[in-house]
C-alpha positions as CSV (number, residue, x, y, z in Angstrom):
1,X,-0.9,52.3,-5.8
2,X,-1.5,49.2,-3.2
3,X,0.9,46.2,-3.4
4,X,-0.5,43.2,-5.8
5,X,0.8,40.0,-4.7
6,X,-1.0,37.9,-7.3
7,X,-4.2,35.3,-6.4
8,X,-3.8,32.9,-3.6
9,X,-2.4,29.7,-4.6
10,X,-4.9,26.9,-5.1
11,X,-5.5,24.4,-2.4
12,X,-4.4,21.3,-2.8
13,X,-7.4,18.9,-3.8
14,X,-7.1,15.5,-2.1
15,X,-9.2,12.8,-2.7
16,X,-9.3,10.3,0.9
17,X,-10.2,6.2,0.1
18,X,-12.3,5.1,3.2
19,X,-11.5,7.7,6.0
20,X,-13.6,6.0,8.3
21,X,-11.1,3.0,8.6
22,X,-9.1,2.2,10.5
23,X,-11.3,4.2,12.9
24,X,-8.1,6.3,14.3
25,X,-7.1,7.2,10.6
26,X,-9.3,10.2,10.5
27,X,-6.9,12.1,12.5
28,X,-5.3,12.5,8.8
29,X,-8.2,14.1,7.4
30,X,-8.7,16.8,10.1
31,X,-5.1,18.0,10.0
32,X,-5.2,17.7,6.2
33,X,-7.9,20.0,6.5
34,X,-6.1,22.3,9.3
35,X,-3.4,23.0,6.9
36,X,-5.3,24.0,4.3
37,X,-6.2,21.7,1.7
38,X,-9.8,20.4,0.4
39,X,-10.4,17.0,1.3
40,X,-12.5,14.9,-0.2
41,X,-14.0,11.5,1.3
42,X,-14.9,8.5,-0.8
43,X,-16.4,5.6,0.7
44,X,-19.4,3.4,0.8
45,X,-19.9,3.9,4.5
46,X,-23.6,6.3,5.3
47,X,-22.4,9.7,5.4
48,X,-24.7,9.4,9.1
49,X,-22.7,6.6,10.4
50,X,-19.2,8.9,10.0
51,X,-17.2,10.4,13.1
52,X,-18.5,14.1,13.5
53,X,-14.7,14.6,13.8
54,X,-14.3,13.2,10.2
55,X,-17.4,14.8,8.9
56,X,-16.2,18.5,9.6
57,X,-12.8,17.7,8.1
58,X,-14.1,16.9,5.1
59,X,-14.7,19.5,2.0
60,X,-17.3,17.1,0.7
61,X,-17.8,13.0,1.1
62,X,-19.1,10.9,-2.3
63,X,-20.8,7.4,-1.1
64,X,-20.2,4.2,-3.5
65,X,-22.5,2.1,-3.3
66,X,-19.5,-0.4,-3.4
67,X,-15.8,0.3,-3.3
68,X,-14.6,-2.5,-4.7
69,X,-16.1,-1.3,-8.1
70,X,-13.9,0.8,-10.1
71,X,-16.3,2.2,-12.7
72,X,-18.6,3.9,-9.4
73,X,-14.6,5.2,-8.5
74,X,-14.2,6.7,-11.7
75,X,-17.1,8.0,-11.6
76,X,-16.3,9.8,-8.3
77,X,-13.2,11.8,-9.5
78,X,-14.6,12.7,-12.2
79,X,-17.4,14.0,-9.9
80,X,-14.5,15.4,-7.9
81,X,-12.4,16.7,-10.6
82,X,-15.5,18.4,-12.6
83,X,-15.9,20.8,-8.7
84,X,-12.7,21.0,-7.7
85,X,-10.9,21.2,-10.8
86,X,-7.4,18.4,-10.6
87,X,-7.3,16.3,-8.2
88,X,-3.2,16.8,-6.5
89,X,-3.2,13.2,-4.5
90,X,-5.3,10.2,-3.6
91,X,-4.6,7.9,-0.8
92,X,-6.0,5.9,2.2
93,X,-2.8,4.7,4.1
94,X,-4.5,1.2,4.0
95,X,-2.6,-1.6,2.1
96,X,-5.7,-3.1,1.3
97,X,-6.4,-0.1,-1.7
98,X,-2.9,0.2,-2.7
99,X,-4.0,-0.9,-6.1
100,X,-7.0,0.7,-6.6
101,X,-4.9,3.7,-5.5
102,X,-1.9,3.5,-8.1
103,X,-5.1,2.3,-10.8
104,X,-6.9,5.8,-10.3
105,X,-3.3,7.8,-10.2
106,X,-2.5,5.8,-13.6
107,X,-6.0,7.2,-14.6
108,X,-5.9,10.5,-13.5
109,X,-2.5,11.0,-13.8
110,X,-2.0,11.8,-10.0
111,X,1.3,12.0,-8.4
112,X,2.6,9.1,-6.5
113,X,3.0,5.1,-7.2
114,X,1.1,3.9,-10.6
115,X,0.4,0.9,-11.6
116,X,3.6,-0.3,-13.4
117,X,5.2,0.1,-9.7
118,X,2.7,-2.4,-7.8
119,X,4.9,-5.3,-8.4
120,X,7.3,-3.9,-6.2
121,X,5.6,-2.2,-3.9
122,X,3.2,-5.8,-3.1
123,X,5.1,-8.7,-4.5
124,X,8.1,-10.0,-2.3
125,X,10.1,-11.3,-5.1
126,X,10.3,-8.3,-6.8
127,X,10.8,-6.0,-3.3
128,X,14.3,-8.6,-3.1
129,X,15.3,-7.3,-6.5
130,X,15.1,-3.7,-5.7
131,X,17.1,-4.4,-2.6
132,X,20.2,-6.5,-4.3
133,X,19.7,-3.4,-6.9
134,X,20.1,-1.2,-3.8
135,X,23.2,-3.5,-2.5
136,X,21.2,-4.7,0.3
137,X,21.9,-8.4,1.3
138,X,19.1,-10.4,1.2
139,X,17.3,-13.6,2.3
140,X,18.5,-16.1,-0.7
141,X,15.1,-17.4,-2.2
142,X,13.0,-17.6,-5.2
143,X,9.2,-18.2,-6.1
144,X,8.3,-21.6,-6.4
145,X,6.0,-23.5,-8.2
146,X,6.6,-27.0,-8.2
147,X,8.1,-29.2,-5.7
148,X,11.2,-30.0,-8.0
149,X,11.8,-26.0,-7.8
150,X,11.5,-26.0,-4.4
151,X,14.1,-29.1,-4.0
152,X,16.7,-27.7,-6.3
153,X,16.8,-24.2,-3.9
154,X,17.6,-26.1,-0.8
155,X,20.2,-28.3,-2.6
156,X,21.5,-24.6,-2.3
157,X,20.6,-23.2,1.0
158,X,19.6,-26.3,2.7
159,X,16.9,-26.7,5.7
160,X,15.5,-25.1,7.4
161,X,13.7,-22.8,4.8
162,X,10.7,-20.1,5.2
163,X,7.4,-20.1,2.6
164,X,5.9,-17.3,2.5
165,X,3.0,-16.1,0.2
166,X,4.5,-13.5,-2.7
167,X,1.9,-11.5,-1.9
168,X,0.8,-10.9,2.0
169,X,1.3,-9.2,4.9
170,X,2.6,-9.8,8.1
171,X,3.3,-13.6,8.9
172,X,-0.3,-15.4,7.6
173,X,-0.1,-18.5,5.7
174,X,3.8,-18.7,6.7
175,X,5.6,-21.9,7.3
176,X,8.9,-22.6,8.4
177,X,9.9,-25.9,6.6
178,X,12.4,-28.6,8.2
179,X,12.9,-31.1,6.3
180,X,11.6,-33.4,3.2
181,X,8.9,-35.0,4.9
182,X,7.4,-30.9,5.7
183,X,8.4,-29.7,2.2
184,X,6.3,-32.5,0.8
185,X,3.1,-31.7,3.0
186,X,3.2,-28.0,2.5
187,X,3.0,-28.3,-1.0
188,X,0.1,-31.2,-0.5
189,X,-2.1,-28.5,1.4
190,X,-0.2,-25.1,-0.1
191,X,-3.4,-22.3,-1.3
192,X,-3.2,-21.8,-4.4
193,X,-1.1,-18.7,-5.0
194,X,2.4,-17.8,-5.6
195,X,5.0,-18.6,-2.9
196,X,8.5,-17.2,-2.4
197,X,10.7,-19.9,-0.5
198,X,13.8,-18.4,1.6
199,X,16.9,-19.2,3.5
200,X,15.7,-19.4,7.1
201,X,17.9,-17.1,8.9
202,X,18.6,-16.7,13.0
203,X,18.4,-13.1,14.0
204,X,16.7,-9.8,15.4
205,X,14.0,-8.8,13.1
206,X,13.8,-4.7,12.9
207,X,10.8,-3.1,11.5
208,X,11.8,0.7,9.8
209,X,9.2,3.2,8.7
210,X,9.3,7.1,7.2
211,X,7.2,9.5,5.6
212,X,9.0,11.1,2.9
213,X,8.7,15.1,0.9
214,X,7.8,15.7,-2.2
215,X,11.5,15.7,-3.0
216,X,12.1,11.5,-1.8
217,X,14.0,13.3,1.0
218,X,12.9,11.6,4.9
219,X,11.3,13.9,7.2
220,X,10.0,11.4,10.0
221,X,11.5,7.9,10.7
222,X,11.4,5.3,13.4
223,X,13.2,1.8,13.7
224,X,11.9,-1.2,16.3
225,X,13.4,-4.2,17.3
């Protein structure tokens, strides 16, 4: 009697936002691919127009008409899911669909960040809570809506102070504020959207980034100054 080792396991079904952008990022999909698991594009970019490298990587590509509308996205997984049975991840590795991302997961019930955890994930304020939690100093600072608010924190932590939007990413629409006569004009001409107000403090400003297992556990990291 031969040896029976059982069927092969599935492979892992993993649904790619916009693999066309950033233009390097399809270097994901082809080694997603390499090792073994079925990787689906979704976009609204012409199938014609895509990279040959990204088209061969791909198990199969759905075009949106457009990607910022999330009844043609459900649509898509359940296309996806109907073919390739449940879909195991979604992702893009673009900030920009971080909550359409945790929106399907929370749909689909897909592993990785849901909706519930956006605030953390996007707003500032609530990224400073999770690191006092974590018993990481922090910048002291608040969002503030008003200019009284914003007068009664730097009573506390006087000038100069750093506005930031809540939501954002690297340094657009940020102002470092000097005094009075500055606090009053940024809030004459501030957008209108939340704005978290900090101590402005003098230092060396290191970025850290990681990719982490299944498990939480680091496998890559890298720290620049």
């Amino acid at each position: 009697m031969g040896n029976f080792s059982g069927p092969e396991p599935a492979a892992m079904n993993f649904v790619y936002l916009s693999p066309h952008f950033p233009p390097n990022y399809y270097q994901f999909c082809v080694n997603l691919r390499q090792l073994g698991a079925n990787v689906l594009g979704l976009a609204d970019e012409p199938y014609d127009l895509l990279n040959p490298g990204l088209k061969d990587a791909l198990t199969e590509y759905y075009k949106v008409n457009d990607m910022h509308s999330y009844d043609e996205l459900l649509r898509a997984l359940g296309y996806f899911t109907h073919h390739y049975g449940k879909i195991d991840r979604i992702d893009s590795l673009n900030e920009y669909w971080l909550e359409t991302e945790a929106e399907l997961r929370t749909d689909f019930n897909i592993p990785g960040l849901k909706t519930p955890d956006m605030p953390r994930i996007k707003r500032k304020s609530h990224m400073k809570q999770a690191y006092i939690k974590a018993g990481i100093p922090v910048a002291r600072g608040k969002v503030v809506h008003t200019l009284a608010d914003a007068r009664r924190l730097i009573r506390e932590v006087d000038y100069p102070v750093v506005a930031k939007p809540d939501i954002g990413v690297g340094a657009a629409k940020t102002y470092k504020i000097h005094n009075p006569d500055e606090l009053q004009k940024f809030f004459e001409q501030k957008p209108p959207i939340d704005y978290i107000l900090e101590e402005f403090i003098l230092g060396s400003i290191c970025s850290f980034d990681g990719l982490a297992d299944g498990d939480g556990n680091l496998v890559f990291y890298t720290a620049h100054q």
